[in-house]
C-alpha positions as CSV (number, residue, x, y, z in Angstrom):
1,X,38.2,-64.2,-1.1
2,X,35.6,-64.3,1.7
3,X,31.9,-64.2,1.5
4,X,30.4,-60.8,2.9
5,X,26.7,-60.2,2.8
6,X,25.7,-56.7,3.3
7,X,23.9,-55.8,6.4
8,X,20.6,-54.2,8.0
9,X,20.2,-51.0,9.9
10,X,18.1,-51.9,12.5
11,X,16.0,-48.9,14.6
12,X,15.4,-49.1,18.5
13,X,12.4,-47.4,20.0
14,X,12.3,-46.9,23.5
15,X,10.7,-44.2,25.5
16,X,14.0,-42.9,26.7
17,X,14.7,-42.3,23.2
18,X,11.4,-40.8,22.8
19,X,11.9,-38.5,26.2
20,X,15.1,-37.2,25.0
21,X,14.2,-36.9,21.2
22,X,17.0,-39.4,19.9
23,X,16.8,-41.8,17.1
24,X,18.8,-44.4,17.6
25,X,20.1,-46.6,14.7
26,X,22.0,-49.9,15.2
27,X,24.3,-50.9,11.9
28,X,24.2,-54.7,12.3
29,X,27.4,-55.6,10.9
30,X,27.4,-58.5,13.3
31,X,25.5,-60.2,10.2
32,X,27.9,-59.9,7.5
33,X,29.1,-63.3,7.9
34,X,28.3,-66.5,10.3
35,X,31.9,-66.5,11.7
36,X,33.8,-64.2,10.6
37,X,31.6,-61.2,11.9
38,X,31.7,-58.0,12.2
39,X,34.9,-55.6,12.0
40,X,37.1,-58.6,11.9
41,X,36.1,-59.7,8.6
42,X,37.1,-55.9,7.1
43,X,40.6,-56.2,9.3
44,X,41.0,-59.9,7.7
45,X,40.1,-59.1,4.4
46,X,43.1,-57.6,2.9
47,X,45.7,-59.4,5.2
48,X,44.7,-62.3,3.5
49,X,44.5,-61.0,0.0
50,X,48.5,-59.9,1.0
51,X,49.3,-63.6,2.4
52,X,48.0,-65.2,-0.6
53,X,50.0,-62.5,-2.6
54,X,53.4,-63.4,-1.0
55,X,53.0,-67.4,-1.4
56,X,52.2,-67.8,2.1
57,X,50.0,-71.1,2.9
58,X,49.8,-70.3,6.7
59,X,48.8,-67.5,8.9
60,X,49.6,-66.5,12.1
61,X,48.1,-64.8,15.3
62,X,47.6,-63.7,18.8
63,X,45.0,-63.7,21.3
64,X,43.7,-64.7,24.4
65,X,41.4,-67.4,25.5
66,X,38.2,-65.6,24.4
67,X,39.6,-63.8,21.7
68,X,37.1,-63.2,18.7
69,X,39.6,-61.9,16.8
70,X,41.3,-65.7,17.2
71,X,37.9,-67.2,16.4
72,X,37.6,-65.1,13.3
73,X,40.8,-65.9,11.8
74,X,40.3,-69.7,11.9
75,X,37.6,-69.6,10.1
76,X,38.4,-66.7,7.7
77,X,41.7,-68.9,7.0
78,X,39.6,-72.1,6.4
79,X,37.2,-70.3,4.2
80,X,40.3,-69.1,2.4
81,X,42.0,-72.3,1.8
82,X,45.1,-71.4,4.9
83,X,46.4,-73.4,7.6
84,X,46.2,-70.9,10.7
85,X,48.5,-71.2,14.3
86,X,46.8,-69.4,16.7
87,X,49.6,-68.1,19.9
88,X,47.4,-67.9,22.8
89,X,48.1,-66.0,26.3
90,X,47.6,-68.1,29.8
91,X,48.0,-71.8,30.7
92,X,46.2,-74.7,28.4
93,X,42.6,-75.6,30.5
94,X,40.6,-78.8,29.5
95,X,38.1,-79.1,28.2
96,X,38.5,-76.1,25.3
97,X,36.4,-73.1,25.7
98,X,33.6,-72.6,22.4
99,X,35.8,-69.8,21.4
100,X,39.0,-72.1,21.4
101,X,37.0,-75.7,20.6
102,X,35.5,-73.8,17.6
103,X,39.2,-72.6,16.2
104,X,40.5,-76.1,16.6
105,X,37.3,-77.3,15.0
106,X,38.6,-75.1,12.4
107,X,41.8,-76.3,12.1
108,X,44.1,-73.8,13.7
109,X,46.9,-75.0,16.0
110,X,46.7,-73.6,19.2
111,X,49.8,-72.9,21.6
112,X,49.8,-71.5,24.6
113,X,52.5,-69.5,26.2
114,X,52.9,-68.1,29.2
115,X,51.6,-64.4,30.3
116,X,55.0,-63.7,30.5
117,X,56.1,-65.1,27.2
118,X,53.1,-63.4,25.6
119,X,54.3,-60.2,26.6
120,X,57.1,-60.5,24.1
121,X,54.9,-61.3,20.9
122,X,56.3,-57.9,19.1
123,X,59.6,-58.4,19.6
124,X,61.8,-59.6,16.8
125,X,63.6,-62.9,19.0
126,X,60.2,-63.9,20.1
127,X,58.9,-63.8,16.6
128,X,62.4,-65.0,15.0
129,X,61.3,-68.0,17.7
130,X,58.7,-68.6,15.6
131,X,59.7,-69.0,12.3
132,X,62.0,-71.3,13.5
133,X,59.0,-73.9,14.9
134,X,56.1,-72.9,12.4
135,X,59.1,-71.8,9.3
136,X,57.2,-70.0,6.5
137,X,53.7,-68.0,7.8
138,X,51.9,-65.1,7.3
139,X,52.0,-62.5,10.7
140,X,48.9,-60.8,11.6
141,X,49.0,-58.9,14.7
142,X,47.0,-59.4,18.1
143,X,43.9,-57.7,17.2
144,X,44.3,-57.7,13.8
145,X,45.6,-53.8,13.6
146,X,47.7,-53.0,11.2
147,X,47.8,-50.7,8.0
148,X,45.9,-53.5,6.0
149,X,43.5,-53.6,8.8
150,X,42.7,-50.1,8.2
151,X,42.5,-50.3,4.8
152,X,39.3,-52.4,5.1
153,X,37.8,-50.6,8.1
154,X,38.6,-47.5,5.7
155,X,36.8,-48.2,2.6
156,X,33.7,-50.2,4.8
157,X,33.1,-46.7,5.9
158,X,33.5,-45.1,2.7
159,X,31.2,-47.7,1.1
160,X,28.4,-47.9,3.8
161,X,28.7,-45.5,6.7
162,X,29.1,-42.7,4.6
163,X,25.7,-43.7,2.5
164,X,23.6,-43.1,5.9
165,X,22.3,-40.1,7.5
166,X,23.9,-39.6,11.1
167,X,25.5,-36.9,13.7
168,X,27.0,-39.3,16.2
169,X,29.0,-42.6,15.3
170,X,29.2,-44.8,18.3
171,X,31.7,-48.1,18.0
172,X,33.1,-50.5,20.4
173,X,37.2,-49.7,20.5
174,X,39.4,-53.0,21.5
175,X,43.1,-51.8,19.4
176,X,41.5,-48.9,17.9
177,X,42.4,-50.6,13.9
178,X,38.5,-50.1,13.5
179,X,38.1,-46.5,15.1
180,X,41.0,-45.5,12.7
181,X,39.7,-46.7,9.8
182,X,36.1,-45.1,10.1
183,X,37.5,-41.9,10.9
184,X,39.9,-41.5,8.0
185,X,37.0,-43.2,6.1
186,X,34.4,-40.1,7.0
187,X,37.2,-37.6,6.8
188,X,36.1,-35.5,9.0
189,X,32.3,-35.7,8.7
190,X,29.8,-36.4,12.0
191,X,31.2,-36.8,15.1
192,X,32.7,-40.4,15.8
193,X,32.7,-41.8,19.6
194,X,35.1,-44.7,20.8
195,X,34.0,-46.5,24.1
196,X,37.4,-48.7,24.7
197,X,36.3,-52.0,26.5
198,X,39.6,-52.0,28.4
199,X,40.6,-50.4,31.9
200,X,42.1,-47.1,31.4
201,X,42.2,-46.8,27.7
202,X,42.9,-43.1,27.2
203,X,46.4,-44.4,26.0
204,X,44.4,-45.8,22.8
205,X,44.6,-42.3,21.5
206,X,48.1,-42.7,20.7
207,X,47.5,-46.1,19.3
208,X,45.3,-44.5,17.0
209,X,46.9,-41.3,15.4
210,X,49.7,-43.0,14.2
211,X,47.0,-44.8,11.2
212,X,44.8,-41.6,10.6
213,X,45.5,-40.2,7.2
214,X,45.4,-36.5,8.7
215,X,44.9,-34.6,12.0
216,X,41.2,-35.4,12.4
217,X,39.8,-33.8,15.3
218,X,35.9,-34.7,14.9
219,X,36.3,-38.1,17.2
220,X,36.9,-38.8,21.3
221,X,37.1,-41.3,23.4
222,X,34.8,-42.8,26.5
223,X,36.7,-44.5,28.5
224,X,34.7,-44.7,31.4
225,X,32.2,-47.7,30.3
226,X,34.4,-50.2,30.8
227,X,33.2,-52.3,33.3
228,X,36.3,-53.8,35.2
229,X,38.2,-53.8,32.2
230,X,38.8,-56.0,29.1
231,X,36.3,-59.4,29.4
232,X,35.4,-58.0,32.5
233,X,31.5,-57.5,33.3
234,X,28.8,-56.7,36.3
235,X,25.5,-57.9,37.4
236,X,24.2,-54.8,36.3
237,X,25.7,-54.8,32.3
238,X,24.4,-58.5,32.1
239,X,20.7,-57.7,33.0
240,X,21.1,-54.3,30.9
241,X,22.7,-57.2,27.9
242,X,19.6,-59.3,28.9
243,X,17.1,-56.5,28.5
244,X,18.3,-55.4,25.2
245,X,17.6,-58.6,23.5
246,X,14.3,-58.9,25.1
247,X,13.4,-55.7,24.6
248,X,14.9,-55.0,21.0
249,X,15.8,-58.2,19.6
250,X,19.3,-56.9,19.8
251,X,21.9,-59.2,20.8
252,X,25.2,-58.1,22.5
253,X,27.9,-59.8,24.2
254,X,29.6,-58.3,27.5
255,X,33.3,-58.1,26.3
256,X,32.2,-55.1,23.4
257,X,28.8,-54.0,22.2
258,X,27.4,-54.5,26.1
259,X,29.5,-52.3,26.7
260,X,29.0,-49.5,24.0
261,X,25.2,-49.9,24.3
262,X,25.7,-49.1,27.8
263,X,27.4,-45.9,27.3
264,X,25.1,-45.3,24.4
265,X,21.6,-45.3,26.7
266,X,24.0,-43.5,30.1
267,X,25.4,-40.7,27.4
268,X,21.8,-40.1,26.6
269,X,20.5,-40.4,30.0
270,X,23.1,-37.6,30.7
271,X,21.8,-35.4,28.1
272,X,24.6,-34.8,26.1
273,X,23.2,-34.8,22.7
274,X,20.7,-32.0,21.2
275,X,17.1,-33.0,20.8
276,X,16.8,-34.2,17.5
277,X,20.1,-36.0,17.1
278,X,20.6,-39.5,15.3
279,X,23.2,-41.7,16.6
280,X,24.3,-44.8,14.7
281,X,25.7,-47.5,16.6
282,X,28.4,-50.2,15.1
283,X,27.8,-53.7,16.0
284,X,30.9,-54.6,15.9
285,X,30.1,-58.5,16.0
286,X,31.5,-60.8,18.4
287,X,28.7,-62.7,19.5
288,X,30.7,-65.9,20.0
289,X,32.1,-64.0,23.0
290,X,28.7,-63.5,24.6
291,X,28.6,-65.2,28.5
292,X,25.6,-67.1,27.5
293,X,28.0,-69.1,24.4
294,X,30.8,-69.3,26.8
């Protein structure tokens, strides 16, 4: 149902690299597809094959104002032939944001609800709420997690992580769908490393057993990289963002993969990894959400 083109690796050389004898490999999965990039087009992929198997002409979702996981949907459910509602968190501000202008663009209908309001998206009388405005629709969660989200994280690691030669698997973690899919994906091979892009998101380790296919114990979680918290950034991850595209030709945005880079190049700085190591990196795609497109 969607296009997907497969992706580069792409190899950074730098003499901290070289210092601490590191090879450093970047999976640029943020090329897979113009819009829908990334992890969100695995999470999408078989949420919409199961819409268009139960009838459904219309699917639904959550996110906030930035949200690539909103951006990606309008357009995945354009490409697929589906109308597509977008619930959005906060109070309505004109003109659109890109991220927002672009899902209109697309044709989703946006509504906003209040922080408060939004807070009750799980719960059967909010959603009840909205059959009764929207009627017949398609549910996919905030985030895109659920079991038919890991199903496509799951067999994208089965078809191309596991096809390269690494010890450390680094990846951006937002709801942990992706996390969950590439670990039961490499059951139990190399050692996979979450950075969550949120403040305190050591409880994302409970949001993430519940999907792996066994007791897995080859993966952790840095939670310390997070820069404020979720969308949140600092002078000094800019300039780092700034540096890395300069430097490498490597792209990031400051919600996710600014982020991981940075613990990526501080884990390194620390020492943590024996001399000879090779750590792939996800790009995880969201460049939409980048502060220079917003």
């Amino acid at each position: 149902m969607l296009t997907y083109t497969p992706t580069p690796i792409q190899e950074i050389f730098d003499p901290l690299l070289d210092q601490y004898g590191i090879r450093l490999l970047i999976k640029r999965e943020d090329q897979n597809h113009l819009h829908i990039s990334g992890n969100k087009w695995w999470k999408l992929k078989y949420n919409l094959e199961e819409a268009r198997r139960l009838s459904k002409n219309t699917v639904l979702t959550f996110g906030g104002a930035y949200s690539n996981h909103i951006y990606s949907t309008a357009a995945a459910a354009k490409e697929c032939g589906f109308q597509s509602i977008g619930i959005v968190r906060g109070e309505e501000t004109l003109p659109l944001n890109p991220t927002l202008q672009f899902a209109t663009e697309n044709k989703m209908t946006i509504q906003f609800v209040s922080r408060e309001e939004y807070r009750e998206k799980n719960k059967p009388e909010f959603i009840n709420k909205l059959h009764d405005q929207f009627k017949n629709f398609y549910l996919i969660p905030e985030g895109g997690t659920n079991a038919l989200a890991i199903k496509g994280t799951t067999e994208f690691a089965r078809q191309y992580l596991s096809k390269i030669e690494f010890d450390f698997l680094f990846l951006p973690v937002g709801t942990g769908g992706t996390l969950a899919g590439i670990i039961n994906g490499l059951a139990g091979e190399n050692k996979i490393i979450g950075v969550p892009v949120l403040k305190n998101g050591g409880f994302l380790e409970a949001e993430i057993k519940p999907y792996l296919n066994q007791d897995f114990s080859n993966w952790s979680l840095l939670t310390e990289y997070h820069h404020g918290g979720y969308a949140k950034n600092t002078p000094a991850l800019l300039a780092f963002i700034r540096e890395m595209e300069i430097k490498h030709q490597l792209p990031l945005d400051h919600v996710y993969t600014g982020k991981l880079m940075w613990a990526v190049m501080e884990e390194i700085k620390k020492g943590v990894f024996v001399k000879g190591s090779t750590i792939l990196v996800l790009h995880t795609g969201g460049l939409q959400g980048s502060s220079k497109n917003q």
